[in-house]
MIDOSE-1310 file (N, C-alpha, C; in nm, 2 decimals, decimal comma, always signed):
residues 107
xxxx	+0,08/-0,12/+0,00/+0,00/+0,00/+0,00/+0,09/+0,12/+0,00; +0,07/+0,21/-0,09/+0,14/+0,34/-0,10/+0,10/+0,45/+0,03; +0,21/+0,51/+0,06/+0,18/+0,61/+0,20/+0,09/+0,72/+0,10; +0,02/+0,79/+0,18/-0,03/+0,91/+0,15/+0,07/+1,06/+0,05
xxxx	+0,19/+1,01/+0,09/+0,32/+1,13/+0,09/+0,33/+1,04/-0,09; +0,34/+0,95/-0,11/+0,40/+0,89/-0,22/+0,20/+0,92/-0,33; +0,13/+0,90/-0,28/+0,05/+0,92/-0,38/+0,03/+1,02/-0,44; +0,04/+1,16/-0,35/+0,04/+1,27/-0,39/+0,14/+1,27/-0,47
xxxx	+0,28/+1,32/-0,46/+0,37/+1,30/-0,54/+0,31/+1,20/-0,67; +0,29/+1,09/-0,68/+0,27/+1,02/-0,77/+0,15/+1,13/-0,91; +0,08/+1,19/-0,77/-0,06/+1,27/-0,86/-0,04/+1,39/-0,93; +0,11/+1,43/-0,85/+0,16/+1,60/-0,87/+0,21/+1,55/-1,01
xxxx	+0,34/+1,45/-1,01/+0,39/+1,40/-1,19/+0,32/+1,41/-1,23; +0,20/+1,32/-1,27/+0,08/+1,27/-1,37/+0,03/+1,39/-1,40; +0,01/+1,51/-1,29/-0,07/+1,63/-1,34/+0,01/+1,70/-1,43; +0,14/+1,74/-1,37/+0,26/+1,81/-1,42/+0,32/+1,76/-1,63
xxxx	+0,28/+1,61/-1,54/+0,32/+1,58/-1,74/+0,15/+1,59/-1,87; +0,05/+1,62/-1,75/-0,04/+1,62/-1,86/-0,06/+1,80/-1,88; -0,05/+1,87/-1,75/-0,03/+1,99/-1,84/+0,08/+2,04/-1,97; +0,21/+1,96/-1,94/+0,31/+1,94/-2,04/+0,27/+1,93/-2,15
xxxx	+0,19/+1,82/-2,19/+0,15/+1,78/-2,29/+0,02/+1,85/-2,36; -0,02/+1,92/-2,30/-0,13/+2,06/-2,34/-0,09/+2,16/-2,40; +0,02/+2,18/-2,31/+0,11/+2,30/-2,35/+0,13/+2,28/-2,45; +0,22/+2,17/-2,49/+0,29/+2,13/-2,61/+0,18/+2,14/-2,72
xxxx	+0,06/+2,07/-2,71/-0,08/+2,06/-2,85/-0,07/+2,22/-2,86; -0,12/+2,27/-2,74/-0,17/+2,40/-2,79/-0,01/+2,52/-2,86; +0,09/+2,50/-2,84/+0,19/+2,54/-2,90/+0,20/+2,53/-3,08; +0,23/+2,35/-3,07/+0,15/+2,25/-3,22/+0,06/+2,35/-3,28
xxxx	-0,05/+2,37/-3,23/-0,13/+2,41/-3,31/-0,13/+2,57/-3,32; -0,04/+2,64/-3,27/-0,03/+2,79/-3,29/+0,02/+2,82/-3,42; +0,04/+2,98/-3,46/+0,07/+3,02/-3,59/+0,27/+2,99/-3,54; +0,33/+2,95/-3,41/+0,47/+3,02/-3,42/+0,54/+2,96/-3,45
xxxx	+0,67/+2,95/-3,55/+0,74/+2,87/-3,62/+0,84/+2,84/-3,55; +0,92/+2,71/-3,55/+1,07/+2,67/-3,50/+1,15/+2,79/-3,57; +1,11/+2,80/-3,72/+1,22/+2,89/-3,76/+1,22/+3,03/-3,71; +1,15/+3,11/-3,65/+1,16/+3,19/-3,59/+1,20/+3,20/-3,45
xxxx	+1,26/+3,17/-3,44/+1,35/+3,11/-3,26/+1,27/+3,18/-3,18; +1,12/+3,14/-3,15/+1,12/+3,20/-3,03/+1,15/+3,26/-2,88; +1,14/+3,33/-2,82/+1,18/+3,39/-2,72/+1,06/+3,31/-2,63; +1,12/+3,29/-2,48/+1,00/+3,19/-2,39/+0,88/+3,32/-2,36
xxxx	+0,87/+3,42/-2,39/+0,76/+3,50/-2,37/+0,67/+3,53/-2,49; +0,73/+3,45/-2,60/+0,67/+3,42/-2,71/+0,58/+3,30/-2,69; +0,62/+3,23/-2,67/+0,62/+3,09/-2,64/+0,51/+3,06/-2,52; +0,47/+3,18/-2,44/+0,41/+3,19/-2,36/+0,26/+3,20/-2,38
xxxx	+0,31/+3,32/-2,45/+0,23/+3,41/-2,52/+0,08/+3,32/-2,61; +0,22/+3,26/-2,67/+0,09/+3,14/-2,86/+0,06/+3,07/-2,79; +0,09/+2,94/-2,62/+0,04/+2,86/-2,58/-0,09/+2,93/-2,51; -0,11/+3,06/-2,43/-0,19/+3,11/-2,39/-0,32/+3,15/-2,47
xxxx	-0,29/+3,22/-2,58/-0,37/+3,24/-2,72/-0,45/+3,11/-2,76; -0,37/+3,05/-2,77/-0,41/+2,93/-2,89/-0,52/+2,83/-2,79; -0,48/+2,86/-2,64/-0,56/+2,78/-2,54/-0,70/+2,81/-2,54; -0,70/+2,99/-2,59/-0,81/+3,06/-2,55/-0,87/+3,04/-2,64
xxxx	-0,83/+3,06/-2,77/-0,87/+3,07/-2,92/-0,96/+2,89/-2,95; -0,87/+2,81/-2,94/-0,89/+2,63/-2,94/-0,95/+2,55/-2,85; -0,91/+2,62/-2,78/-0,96/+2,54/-2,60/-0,84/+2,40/-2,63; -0,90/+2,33/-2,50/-0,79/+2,19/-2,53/-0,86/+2,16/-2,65
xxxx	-0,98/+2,06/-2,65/-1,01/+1,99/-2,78/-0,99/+2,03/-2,85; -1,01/+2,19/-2,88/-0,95/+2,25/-3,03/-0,80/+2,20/-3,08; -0,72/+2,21/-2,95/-0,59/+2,21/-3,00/-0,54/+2,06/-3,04; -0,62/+1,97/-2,99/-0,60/+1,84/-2,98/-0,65/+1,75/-3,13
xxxx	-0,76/+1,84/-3,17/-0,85/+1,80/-3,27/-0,72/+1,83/-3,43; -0,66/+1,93/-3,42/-0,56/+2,05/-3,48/-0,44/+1,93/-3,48; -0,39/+1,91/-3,44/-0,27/+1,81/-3,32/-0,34/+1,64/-3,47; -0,42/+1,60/-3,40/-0,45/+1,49/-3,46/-0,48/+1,49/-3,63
xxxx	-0,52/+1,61/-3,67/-0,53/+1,61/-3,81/-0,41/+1,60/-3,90; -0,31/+1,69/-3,80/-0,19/+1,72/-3,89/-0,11/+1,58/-3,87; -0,15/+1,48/-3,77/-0,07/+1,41/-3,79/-0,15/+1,27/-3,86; -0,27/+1,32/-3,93/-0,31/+1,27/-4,04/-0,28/+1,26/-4,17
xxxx	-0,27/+1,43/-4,17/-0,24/+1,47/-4,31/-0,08/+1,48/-4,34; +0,03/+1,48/-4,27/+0,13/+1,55/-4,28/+0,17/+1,44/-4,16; +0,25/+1,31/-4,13/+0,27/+1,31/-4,04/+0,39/+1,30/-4,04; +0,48/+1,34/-4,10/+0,64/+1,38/-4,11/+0,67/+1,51/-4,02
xxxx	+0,60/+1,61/-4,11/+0,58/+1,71/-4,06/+0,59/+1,76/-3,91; +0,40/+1,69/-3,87/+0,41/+1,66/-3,74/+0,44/+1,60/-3,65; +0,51/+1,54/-3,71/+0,61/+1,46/-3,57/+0,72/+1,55/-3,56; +0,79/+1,61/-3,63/+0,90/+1,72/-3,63/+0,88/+1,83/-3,57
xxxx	+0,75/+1,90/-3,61/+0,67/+2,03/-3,47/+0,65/+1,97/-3,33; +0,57/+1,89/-3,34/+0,58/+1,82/-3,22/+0,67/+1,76/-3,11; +0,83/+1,72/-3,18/+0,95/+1,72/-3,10/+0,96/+1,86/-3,08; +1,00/+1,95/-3,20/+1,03/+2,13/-3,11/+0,89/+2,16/-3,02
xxxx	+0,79/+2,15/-3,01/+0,69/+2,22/-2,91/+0,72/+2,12/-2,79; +0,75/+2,00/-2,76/+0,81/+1,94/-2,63/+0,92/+2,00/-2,58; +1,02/+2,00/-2,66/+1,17/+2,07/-2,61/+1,14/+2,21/-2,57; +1,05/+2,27/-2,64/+1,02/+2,43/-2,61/+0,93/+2,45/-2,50
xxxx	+0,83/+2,35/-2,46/+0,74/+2,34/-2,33/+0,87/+2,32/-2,22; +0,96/+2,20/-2,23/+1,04/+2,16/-2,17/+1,11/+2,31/-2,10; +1,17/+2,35/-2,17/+1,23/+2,48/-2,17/+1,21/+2,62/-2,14; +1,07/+2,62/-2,15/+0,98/+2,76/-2,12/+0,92/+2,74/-1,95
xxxx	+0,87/+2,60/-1,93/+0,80/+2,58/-1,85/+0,88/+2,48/-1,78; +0,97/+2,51/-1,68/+1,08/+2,40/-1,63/+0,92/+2,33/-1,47; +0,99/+2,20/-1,50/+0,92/+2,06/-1,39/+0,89/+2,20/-1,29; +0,80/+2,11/-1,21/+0,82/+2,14/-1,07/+0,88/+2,12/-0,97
xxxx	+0,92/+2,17/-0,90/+0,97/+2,10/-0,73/+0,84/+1,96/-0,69; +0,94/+1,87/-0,68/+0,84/+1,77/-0,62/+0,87/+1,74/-0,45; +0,91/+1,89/-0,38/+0,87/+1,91/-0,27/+0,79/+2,01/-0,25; +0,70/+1,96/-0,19/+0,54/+2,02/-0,11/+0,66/+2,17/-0,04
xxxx	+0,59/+2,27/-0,12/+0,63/+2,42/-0,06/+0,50/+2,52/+0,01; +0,51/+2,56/+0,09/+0,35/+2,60/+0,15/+0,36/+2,75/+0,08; +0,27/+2,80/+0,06/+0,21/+2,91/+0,02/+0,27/+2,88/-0,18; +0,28/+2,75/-0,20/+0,32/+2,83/-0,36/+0,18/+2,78/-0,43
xxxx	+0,14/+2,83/-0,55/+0,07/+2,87/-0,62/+0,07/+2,71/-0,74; -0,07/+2,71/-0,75/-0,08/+2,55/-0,80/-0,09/+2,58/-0,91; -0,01/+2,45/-1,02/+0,02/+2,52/-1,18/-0,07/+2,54/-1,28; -0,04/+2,65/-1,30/-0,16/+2,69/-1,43/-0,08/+2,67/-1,56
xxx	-0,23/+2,63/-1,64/-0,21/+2,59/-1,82/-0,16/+2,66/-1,84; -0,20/+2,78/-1,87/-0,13/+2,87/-1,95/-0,04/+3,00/-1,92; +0,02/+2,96/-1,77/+0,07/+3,11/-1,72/+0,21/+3,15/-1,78
């Protein structure tokens, strides 16, 4: 039986890599290019837009087409929008800090 202390932690990762992976769709599906090196407040910026603009399903629906129609393509966007989530948006502490602020999608 897992202690209480190990579940949470277990719940914090699972949450932490599924916002990751949000980030990342809704990035995927923005107008901003790898070739344009974005800056992480760029980067902030198109996942925040494209959240509001697409919602998740939008972005996900967007996400799954391209790797219908194009899936060379997107698989190559979608390694740079991981590395660029990765990078913009570093892990969390997976020690419990009191008063800090629980992660938001799009901040």
């Amino acid at each position: 039986m897992q202690s209480p202390s190990s579940t949470s932690a277990a719940g914090l990762v699972a949450s932490a890599d599924r916002i990751r992976q949000l980030r990342a769709e809704a990035l995927f599906a923005s107008a901003l290019q790898p070739s344009a090196s974005p800056s992480p407040d760029q980067v902030r910026r198109a996942v925040a837009m494209t959240l509001r603009r697409l919602g998740i399903h939008g972005c996900a629906g967007q996400l799954a087409g391209e790797f219908g129609d194009h899936p060379d393509t997107a698989a190559a966007r979608m390694t740079w929008a991981l590395a660029m989530i990765r990078a913009v948006y570093p892990a969390p502490s997976m020690i419990p800090t009191p008063g800090r602020r629980a992660l938001a999608l799009a901040s």
